[in-house]
N, C-alpha and C positions, 0 to 999 in steps of 0.2 A: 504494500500500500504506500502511497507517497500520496503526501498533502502538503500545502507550500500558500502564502498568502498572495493571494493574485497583486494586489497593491502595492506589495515592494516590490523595490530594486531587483533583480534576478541575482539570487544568491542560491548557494545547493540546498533542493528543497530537503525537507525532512523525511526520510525513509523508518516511520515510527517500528517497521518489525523487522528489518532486514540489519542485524549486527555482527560483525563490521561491513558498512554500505561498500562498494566498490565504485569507481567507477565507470565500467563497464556494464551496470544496469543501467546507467544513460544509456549506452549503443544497443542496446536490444531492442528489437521490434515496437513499435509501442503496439500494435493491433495480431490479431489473427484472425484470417490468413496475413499474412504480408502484406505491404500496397506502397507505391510507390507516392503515392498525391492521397491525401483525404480534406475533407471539408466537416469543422467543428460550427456547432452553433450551442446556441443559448436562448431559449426565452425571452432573456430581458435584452438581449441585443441584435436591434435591427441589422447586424452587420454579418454574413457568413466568417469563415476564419480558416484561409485553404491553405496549409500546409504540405509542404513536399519535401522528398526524400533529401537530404544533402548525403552527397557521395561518401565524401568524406566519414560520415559516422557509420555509415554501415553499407556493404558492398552491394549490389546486384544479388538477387535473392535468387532461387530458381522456379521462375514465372513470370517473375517482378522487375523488368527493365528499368535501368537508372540509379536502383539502389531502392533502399527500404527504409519507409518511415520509422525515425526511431523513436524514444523516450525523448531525448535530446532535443529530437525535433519538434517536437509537439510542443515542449516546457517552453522553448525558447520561440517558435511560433507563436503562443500564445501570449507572451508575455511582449513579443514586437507590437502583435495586433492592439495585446491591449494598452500600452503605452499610448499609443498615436493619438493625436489632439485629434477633438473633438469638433469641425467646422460650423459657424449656426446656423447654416440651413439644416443639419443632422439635430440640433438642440430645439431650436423655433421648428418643429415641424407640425404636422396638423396629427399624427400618431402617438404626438403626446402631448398626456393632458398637463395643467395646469401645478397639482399634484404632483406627475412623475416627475418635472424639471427641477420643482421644491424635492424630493426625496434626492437626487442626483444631486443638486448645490450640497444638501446635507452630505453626500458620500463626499463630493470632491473636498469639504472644508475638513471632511473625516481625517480624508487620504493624507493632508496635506499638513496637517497637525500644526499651523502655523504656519510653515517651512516658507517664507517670501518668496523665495527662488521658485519653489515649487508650484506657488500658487502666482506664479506669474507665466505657467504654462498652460493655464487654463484646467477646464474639464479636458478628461482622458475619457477613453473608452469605457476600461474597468469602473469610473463611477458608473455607468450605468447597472451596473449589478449589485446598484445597492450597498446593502448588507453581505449579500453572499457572493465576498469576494475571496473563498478557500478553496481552493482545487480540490476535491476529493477522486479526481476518475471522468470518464467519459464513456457513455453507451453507446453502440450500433444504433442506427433506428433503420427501419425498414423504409427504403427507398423504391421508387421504382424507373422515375425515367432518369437516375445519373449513372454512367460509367465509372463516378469516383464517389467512394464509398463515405456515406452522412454519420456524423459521430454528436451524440449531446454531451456537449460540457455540463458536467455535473459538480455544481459548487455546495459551499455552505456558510450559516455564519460565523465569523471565529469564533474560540476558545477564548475566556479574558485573557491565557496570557499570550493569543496572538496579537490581541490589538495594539501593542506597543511594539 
């Protein structure tokens, strides 16, 4: 199991059952079967989140051209995606209410714990999930018209002692 706070900085997440971590369970597959390219989503983000194999972490699989989505890639994909500022036509949009921009100012003054610098980057992605900004894991879901395989990001709220 690995869980890691979506909000920070990318730092090695926490492998709460695997002792001593390795790290080479970064380069292992994150999925089964194998796949070279997948697309995460979420609920609370209008944004897909398409990550693909880097060569380098893990080689050409047998079936899987280009290399195979690893751990590595998925952590570090998702934590690019959710960095990225926020533009306002994505914040002022008509899919959100009045409510959810008020809950997301609350995550971003969350996020940003004072930090000037920080909150001179504005809203990020990750506020929009709120509360449940914990990575717990990601499920299959059943797809039917894509060739590259749909996965839900599956979060939660922290723990008190993640919130610091």
């Amino acid at each position: 199991m690995i869980s890691f706070n979506l909000r920070r900085r990318l730092r090695t997440p926490v492998f709460p059952h695997l002792y001593p971590r390795d790290n080479l369970d970064l380069l292992q597959p994150a999925t089964h079967p194998p796949t070279s390219r997948l697309i995460v989503w979420h609920p609370k983000l209008p944004w897909p989140i398409l990550i693909d194999a880097s060569i380098q972490c893990y080689p050409a699989h047998k079936g899987v051209p280009g290399g195979v989505v690893s751990l590595a890639n998925v952590i570090s994909g998702l934590h690019s995606h959710l960095r990225m500022h926020v533009a306002p036509h994505e914040y002022f949009n008509a899919g959100l209410s009045e409510r959810d921009r008020d809950q997301i100012c609350l995550s971003f003054h969350e996020r940003c714990c004072g930090d000037v610098d920080e909150m001179k980057g504005g809203v990020r992605r990750v506020d929009f999930l709120i509360r449940e900004v914990v990575f717990i894991g990601f499920a299959p879901t059943k797809t039917r018209d894509t060739k590259v395989p749909v996965y839900e990001l599956k979060t939660s709220v922290p723990q008190r002692s993640w919130v610091q």
